[in-house]
C-alpha positions in Angstrom: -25.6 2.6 4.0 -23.2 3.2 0.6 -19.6 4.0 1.5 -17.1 5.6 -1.0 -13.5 3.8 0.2 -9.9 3.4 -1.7 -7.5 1.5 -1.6 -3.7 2.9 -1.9 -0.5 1.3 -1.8 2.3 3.6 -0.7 5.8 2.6 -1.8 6.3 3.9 -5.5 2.9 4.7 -5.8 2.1 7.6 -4.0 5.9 7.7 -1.6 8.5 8.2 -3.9 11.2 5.8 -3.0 13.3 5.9 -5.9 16.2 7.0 -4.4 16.4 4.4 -1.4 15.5 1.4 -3.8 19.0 0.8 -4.0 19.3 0.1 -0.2 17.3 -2.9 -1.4 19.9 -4.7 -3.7 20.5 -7.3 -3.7 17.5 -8.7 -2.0 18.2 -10.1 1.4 16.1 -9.3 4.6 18.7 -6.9 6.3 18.4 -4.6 3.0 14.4 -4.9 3.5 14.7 -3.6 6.9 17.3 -0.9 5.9 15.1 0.1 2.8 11.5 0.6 5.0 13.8 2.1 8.1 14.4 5.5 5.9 10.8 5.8 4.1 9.5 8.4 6.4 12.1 10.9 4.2 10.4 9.8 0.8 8.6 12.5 -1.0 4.7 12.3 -1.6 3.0 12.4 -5.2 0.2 11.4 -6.9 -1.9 12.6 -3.8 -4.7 13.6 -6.4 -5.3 10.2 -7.4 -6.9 9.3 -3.8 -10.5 10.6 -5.1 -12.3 8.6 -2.1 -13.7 10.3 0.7 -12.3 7.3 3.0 -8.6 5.7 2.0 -7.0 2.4 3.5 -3.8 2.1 3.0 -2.3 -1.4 2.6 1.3 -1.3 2.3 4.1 -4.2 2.0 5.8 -1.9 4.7 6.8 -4.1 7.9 4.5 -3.4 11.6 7.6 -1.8 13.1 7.2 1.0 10.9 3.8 1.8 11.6 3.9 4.8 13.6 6.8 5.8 11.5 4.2 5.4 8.3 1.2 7.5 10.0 3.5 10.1 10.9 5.2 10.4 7.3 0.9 9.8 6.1 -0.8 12.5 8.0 2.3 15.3 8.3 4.1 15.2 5.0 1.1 13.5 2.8 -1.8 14.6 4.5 -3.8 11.5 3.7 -5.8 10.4 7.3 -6.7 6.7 6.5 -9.3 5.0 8.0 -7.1 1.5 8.1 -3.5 1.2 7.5 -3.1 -2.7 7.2 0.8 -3.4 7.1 2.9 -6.6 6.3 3.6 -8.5 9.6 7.4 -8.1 11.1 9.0 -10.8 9.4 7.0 -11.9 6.7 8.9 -12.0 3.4 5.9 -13.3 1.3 5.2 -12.2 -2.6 3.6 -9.1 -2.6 0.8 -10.3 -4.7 0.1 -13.2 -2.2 0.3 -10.6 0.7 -1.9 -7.7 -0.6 -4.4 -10.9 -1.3 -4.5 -12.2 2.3 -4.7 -8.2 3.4 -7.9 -7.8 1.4 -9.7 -10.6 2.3 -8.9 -10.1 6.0 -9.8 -6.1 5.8 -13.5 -8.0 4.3 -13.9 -10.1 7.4 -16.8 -8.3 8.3 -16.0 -8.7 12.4 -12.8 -7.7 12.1 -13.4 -3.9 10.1 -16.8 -3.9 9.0 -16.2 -3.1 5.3 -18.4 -4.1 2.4 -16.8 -5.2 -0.6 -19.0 -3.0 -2.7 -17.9 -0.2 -0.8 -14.2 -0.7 -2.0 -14.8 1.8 -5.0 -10.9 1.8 -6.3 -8.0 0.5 -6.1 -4.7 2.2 -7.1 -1.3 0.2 -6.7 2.3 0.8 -9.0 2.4 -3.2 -9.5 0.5 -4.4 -12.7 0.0 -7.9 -11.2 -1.4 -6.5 -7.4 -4.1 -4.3 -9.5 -4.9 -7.5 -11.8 -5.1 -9.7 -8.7 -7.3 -6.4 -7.4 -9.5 -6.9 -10.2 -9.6 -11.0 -10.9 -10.5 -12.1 -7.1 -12.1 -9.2 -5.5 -13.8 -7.0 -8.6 -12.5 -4.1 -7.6 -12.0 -1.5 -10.1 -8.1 -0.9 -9.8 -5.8 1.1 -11.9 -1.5 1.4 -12.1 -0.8 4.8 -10.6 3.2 4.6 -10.6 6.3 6.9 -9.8 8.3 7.3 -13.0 8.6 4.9 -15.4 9.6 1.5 -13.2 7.9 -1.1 -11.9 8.5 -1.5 -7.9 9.5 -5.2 -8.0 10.6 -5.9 -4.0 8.7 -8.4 -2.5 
């Protein structure tokens, strides 16, 4: 069996959070919290770059906003993932370390039953998540980003 399956990150990729990426600076972890708390009101674009017929979301966003994040997925985006894997409730890691640990776990074959071949793209705003993408895992993986900005916030 061949499966079709993207990844997509969410925050200045395809949820425009440009205007609460202030609430972020300076970095501290009250500002994270306060940052994720309000990104069910972001605005969803580049919705035609999910070209998959199965999508799993990983997101730096924090486990408490889970149900926040399907809701603002599936009502204002209208993207139904498969998997949403999400950055556990205090962890501060680098985003690049995280997204790693995410993508190997998501191919622990007991754990979601995905093939790596069947991870067919991989879209992300960050230049060095899409190289990591592409240098550990093979995955093709292209920058799909909101404006002109790298999202630097983790």
């Amino acid at each position: 069996m061949t499966r079709n399956i993207q990844i997509v990150d969410l925050d200045g990729c395809i949820a425009d959070d440009r205007w609460r990426r202030e609430l972020i600076q300076p970095t501290g972890k009250d500002k994270f919290h306060e940052y994720h708390a309000v990104s069910h009101l972001d605005f969803p674009v580049n919705i035609n770059e999910i070209v998959a017929p199965e999508v799993i979301v990983l997101t730096g966003r924090p486990v408490a906003y889970r149900e926040q994040t399907l809701a603002w997925l599936g009502e204002t985006a209208y993207v139904r993932p498969l998997h949403i894997i999400m950055r556990n409730n205090g962890d501060y890691s680098n985003a690049v370390i995280l997204k790693e640990r995410m993508v190997r776990g998501l191919l622990d074959w007991n754990s979601y039953g995905i093939a790596q071949e069947w991870l067919t793209l991989a879209i992300d705003d960050r230049a060095d998540i899409v190289e990591m993408y592409q240098r550990v895992f093979q995955i093709p993986s292209k920058i799909v980003r909101i404006g002109d900005e790298e999202h630097i916030n983790g």
